[in-house]
LUMZA-907737 format. One line per 2 residues: number of its first residue (from 0); their letters; for each residue x, y, z of N, C-alpha, C. Coordinates in steps of 0.02 Angstrom, whole numbers, plus 50000, padded with zeros to 5 digits. Layout:
NUM	A	X Y Z X Y Z X Y Z; ...
! end
This chain:
0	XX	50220 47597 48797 50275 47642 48814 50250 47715 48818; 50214 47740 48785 50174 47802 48747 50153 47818 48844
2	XX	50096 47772 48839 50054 47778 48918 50092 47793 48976; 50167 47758 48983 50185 47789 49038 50231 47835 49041
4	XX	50253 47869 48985 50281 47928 48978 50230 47983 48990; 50153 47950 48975 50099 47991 48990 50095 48001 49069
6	XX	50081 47939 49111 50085 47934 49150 50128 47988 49222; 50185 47978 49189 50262 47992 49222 50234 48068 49208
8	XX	50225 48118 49162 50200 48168 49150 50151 48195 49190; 50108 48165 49197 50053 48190 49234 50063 48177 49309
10	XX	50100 48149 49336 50106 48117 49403 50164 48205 49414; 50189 48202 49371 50268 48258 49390 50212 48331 49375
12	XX	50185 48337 49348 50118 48395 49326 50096 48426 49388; 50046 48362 49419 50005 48342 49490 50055 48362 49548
14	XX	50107 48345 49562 50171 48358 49615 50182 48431 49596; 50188 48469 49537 50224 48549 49542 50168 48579 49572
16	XX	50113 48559 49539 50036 48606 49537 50039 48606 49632; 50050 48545 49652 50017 48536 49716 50071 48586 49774
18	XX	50154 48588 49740 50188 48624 49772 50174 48693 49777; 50155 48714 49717 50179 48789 49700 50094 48822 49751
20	XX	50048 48767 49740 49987 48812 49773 49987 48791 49844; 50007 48736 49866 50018 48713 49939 50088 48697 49985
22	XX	50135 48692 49953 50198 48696 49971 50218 48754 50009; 50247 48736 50078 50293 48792 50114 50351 48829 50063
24	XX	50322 48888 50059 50362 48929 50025 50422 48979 50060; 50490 49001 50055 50514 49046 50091 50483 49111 50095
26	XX	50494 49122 50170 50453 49176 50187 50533 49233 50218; 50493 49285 50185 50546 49345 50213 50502 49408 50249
28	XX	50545 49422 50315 50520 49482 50343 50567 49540 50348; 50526 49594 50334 50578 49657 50323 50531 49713 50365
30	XX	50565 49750 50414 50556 49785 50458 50556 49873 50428; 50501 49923 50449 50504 49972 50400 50543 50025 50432
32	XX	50601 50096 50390 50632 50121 50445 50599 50185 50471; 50617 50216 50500 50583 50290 50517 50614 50345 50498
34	XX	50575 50382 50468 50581 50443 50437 50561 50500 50433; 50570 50549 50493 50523 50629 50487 50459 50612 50508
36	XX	50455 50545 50566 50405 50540 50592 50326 50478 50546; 50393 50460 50502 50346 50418 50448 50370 50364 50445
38	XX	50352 50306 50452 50385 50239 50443 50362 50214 50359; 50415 50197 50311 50420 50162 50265 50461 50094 50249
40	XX	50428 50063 50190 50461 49997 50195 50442 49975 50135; 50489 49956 50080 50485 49944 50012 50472 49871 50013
42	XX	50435 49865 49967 50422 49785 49942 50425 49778 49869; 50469 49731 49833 50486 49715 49761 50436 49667 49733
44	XX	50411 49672 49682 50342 49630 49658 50367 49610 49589; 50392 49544 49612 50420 49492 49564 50433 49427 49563
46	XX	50385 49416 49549 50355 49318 49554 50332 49314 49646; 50309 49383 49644 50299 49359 49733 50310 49429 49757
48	XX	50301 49451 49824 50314 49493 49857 50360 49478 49896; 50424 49524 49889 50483 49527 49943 50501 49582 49986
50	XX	50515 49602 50038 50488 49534 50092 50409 49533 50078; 50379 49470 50098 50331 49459 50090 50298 49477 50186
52	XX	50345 49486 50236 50316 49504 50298 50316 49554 50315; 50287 49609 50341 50334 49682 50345 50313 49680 50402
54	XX	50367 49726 50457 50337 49729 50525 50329 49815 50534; 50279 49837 50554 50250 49901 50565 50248 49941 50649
56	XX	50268 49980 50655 50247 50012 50737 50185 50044 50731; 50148 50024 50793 50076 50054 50804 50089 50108 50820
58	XX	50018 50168 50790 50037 50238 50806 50080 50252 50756; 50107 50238 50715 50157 50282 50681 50149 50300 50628
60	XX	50126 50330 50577 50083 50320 50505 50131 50287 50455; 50110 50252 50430 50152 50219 50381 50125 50214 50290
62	XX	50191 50187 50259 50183 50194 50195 50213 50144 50166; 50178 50087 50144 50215 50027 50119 50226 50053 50024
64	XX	50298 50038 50010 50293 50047 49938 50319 49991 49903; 50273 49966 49845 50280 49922 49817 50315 49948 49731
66	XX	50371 49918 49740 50416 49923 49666 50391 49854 49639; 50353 49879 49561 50336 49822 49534 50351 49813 49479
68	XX	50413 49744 49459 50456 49734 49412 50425 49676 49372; 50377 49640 49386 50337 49595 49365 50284 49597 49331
70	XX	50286 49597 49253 50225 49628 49206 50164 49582 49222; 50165 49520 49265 50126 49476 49248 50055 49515 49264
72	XX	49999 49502 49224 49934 49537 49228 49903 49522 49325; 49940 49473 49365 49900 49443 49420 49926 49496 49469
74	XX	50013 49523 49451 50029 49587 49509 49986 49657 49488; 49942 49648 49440 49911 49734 49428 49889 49763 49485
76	XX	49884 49723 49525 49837 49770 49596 49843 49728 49643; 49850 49765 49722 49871 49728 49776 49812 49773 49820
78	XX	49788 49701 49867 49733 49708 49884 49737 49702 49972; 49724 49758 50005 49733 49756 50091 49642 49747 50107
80	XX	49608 49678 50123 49551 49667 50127 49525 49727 50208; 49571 49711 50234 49556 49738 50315 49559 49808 50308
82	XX	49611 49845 50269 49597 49921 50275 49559 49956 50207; 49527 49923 50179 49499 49916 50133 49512 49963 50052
84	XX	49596 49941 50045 49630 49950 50004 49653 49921 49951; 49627 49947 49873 49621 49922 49810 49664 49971 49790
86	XX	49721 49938 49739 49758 49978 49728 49788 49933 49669; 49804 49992 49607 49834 49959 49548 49920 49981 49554
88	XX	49953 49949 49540 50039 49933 49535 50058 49943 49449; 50073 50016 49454 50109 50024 49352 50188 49953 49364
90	XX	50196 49928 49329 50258 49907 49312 50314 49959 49304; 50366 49937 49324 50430 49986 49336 50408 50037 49375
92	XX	50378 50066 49420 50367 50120 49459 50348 50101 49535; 50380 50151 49573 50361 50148 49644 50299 50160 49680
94	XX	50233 50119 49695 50202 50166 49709 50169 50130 49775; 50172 50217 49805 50143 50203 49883 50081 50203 49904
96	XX	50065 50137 49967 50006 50127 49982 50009 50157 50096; 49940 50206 50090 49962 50228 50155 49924 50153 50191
98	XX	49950 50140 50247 49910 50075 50307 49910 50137 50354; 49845 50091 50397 49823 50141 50471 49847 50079 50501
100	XX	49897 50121 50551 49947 50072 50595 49906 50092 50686; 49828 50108 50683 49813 50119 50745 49791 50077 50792
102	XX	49792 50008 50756 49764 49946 50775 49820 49886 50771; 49849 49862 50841 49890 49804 50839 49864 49766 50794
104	XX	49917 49702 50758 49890 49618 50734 49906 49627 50680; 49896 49566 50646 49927 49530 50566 49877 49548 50524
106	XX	49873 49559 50482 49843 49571 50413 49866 49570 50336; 49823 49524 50322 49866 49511 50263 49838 49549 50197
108	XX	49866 49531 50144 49860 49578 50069 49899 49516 50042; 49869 49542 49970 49852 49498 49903 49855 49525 49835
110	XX	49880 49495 49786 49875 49502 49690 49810 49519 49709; 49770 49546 49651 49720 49552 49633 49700 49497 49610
112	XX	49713 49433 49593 49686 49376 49579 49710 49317 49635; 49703 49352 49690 49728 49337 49755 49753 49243 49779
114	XX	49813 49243 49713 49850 49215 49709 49936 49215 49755; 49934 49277 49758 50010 49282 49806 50003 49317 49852
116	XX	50035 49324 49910 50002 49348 49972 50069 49362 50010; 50052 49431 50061 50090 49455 50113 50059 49449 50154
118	XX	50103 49487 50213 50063 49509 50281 50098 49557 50305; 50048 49596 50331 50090 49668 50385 50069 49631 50460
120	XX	50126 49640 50492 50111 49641 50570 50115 49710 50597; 50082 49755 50614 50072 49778 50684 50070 49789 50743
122	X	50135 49802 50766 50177 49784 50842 50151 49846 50901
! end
């Protein structure tokens, strides 16, 4: 009896593990607005990035800001590989990251233990 409560355990273990790292997750896109010639667009960092898509205008300088409400040690820093932006996130505070919006296309960013992941598009 012992064994397949073991069993039943590890089989339900194997199924979350396999969702949470490979499972279609909901995806949200949030569009940034314009301001004095500046496009911004907030993202909330809590169990994830929301929206996790942001859509950007080329040419326009922009400023993605990440509010980060999530102490977990993996949101300390969000990572833009392509514009080659390392950046640490205080908990409870707003803080802004500039993107060079001079180049159309998708690019994505990451935790610092590049476990959770966005993307900026570039229109």
């Amino acid at each position: 009896m012992d064994n397949i409560v073991v069993i039943i355990g590890a089989v339900l273990l194997i199924s979350f593990i396999t969702w949470w790292f490979f499972g279609k997750h909901k995806v949200t896109e949030g569009e940034a607005s314009l301001s004095n010639d500046t496009q911004k667009v907030t993202i909330t960092v809590s169990g994830g990035y929301t929206p996790n898509t942001v859509v950007l205008r080329r040419g326009v300088p922009a400023q993605i800001i990440f509010d980060r409400k999530d102490p977990s040690g993996c949101f300390n820093e969000v990572v833009f590989p392509d514009f080659g932006v390392h950046e640490t996130l205080p908990v409870g505070q707003q803080h802004p990251v500039e993107i060079d919006t001079s180049k159309p296309g998708e690019y994505q960013y990451a935790c610092g233990m590049n476990m959770f992941h966005g993307k900026v598009v570039i229109k």
